[in-house]
C-alpha positions as CSV (number, residue, x, y, z in Angstrom):
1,X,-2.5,-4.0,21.2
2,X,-3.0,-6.9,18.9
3,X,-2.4,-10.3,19.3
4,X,0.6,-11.9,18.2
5,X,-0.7,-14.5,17.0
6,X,-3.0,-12.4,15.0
7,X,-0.2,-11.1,13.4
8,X,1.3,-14.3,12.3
9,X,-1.6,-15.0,11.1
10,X,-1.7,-12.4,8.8
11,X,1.4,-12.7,7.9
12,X,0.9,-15.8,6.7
13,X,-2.7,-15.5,5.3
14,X,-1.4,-12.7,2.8
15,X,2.1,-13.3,1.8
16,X,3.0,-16.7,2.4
17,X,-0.4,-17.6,1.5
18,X,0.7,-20.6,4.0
19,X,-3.1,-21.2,5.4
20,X,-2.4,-24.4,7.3
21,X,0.4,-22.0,8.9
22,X,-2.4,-19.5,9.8
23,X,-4.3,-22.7,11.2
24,X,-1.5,-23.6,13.1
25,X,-1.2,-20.4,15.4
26,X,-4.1,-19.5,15.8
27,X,-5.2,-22.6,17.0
28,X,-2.0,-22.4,19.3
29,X,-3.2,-18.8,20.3
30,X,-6.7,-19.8,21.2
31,X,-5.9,-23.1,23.4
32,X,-3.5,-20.7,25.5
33,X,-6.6,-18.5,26.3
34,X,-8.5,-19.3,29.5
35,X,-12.2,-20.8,28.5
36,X,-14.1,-17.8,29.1
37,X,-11.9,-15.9,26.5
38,X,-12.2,-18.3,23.6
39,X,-14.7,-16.6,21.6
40,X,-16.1,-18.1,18.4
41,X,-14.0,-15.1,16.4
42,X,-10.8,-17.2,16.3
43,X,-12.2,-20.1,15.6
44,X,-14.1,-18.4,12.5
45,X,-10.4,-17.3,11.2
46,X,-9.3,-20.4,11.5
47,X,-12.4,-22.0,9.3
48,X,-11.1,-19.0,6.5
49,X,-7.8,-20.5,6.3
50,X,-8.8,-24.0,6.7
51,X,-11.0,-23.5,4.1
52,X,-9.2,-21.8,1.6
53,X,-6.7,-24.4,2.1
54,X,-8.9,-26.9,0.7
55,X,-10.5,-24.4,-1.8
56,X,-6.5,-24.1,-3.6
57,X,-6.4,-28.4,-3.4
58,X,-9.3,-28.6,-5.2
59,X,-11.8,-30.1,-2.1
60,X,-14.7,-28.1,-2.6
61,X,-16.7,-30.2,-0.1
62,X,-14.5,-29.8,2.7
63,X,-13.4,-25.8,1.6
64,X,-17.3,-25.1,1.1
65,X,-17.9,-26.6,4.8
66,X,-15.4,-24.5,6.3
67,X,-16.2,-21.0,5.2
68,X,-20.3,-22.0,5.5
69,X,-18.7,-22.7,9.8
70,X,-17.0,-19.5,9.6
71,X,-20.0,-17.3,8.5
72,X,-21.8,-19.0,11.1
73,X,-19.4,-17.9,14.0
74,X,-18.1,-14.3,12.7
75,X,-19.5,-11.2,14.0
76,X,-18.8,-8.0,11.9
77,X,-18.7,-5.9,15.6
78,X,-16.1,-8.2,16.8
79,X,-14.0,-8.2,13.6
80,X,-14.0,-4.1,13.7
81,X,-12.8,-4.9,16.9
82,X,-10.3,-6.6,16.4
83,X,-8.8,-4.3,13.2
84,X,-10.8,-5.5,9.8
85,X,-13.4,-4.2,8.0
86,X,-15.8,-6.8,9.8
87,X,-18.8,-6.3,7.0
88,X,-16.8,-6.3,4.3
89,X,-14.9,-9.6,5.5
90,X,-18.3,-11.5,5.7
91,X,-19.3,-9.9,2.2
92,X,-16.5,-11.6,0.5
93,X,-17.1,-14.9,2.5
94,X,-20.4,-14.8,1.2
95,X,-19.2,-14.3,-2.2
96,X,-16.4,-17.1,-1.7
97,X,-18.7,-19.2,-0.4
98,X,-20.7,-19.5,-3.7
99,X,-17.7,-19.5,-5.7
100,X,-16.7,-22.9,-4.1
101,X,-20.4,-24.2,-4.5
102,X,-20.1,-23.1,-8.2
103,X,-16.7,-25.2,-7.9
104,X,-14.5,-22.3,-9.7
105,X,-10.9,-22.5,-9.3
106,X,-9.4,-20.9,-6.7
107,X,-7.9,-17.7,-6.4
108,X,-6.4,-15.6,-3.2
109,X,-8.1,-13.8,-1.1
110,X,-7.4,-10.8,0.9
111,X,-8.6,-10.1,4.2
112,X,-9.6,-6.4,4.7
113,X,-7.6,-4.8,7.5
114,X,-9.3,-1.8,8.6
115,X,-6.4,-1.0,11.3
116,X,-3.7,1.1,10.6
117,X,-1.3,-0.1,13.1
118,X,-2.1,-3.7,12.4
119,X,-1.6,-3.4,9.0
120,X,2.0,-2.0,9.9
121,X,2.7,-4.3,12.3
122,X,2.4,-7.1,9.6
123,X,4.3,-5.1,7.3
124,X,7.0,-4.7,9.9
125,X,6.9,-8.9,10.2
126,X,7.1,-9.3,6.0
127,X,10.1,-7.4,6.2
128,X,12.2,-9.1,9.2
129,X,10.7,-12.4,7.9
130,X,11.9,-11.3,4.1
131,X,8.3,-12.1,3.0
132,X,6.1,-10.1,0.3
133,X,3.1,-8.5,1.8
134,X,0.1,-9.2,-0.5
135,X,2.1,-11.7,-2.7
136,X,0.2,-14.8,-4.8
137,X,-0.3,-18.1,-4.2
138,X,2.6,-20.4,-5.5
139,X,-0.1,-23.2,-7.3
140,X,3.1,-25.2,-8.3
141,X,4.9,-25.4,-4.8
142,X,3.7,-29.4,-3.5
143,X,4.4,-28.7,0.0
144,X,2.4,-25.3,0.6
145,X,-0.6,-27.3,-1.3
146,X,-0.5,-30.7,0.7
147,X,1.4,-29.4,3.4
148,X,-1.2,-31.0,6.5
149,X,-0.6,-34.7,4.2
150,X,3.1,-34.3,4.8
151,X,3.6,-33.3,8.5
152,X,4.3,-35.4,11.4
153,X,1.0,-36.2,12.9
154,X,2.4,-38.6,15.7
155,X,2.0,-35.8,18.6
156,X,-1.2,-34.8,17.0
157,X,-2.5,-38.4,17.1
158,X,-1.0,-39.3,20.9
159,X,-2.9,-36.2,22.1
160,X,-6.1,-37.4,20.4
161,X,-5.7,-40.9,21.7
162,X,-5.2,-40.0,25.4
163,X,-8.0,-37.4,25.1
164,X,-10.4,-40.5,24.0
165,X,-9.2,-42.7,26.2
166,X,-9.9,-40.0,29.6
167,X,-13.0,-39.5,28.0
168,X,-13.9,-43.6,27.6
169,X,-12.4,-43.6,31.7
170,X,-14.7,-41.1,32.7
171,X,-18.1,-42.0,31.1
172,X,-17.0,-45.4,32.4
173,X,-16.7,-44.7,35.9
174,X,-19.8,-42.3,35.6
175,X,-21.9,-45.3,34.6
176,X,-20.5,-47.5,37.6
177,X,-21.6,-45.1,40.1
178,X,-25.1,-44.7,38.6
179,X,-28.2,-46.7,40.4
């Protein structure tokens, strides 16, 4: 009934409290979707995560940025839809967002499931993954807290480089063909 990936994402939102994790798959999830079905919804959880990633390291600029792009994209009817408590998610984005402007520390955050059987289903992952549902941030662990600084980004960077360099091919044999 509910994505998988949605359900990772959770998983790792609230007891992992791994957000680039939670950036991760649902990226994965929504560049496997055909065009027409990559609403602005995903991309809006992503921003959360993203953002409350940089909110725990201490960039308020970039963690402020993220959650202002994911009030812009979230609808409260499509979050119901999809198993939260769509209003109450934006509330405490709103209230987040100022936090971060007011540049207090960071603390966790909780998204509001409204769903019964998505809220089991992540339950059902914490335990075959031996992870706490609803546990705290680890402030002291370096990884979790730097983890997109110490990844391999040599696939990352290929992709991006061969995406450029279509795009420079194309505009360039666009312009040769143009009176």
């Amino acid at each position: 009934m509910y994505p998988e990936a949605l359900i990772d994402y959770l998983v790792y939102f609230h007891a992992d409290r791994d957000y680039f994790e939670c950036h991760e798959v649902l990226e994965e999830y929504w560049k496997s979707l055909p065009k027409e079905e990559r609403n602005e919804m995903w991309v809006g959880l992503i921003q959360i995560a993203v953002g409350l990633y940089h909110h725990r390291r201490g960039n308020f600029a970039g963690a402020e940025k993220m959650i202002a792009g994911a009030l812009k994209r979230l609808d409260a009817a499509e979050l119901d839809q999809y198993g939260f408590f769509g209003q109450e998610l934006i509330d405490r984005l709103i209230v987040r967002k100022q936090e971060i402007h007011e540049r207090k520390p960071y603390t966790d955050m909780n998204l509001p499931i409204r769903s019964d059987k998505l809220l089991r289903a992540c339950e059902i992952r914490c335990s075959k993954r031996n992870v706490r549902w609803l546990s705290t941030s680890d402030l002291q662990n370096e990884f979790l807290l730097h983890k997109h600084t110490l990844r391999n980004r040599s696939e990352v960077i290929k992709a991006r480089e061969a995406e450029l360099k279509r795009r420079r091919n194309r505009s360039t044999s666009s312009s040769d063909t143009c009176p």
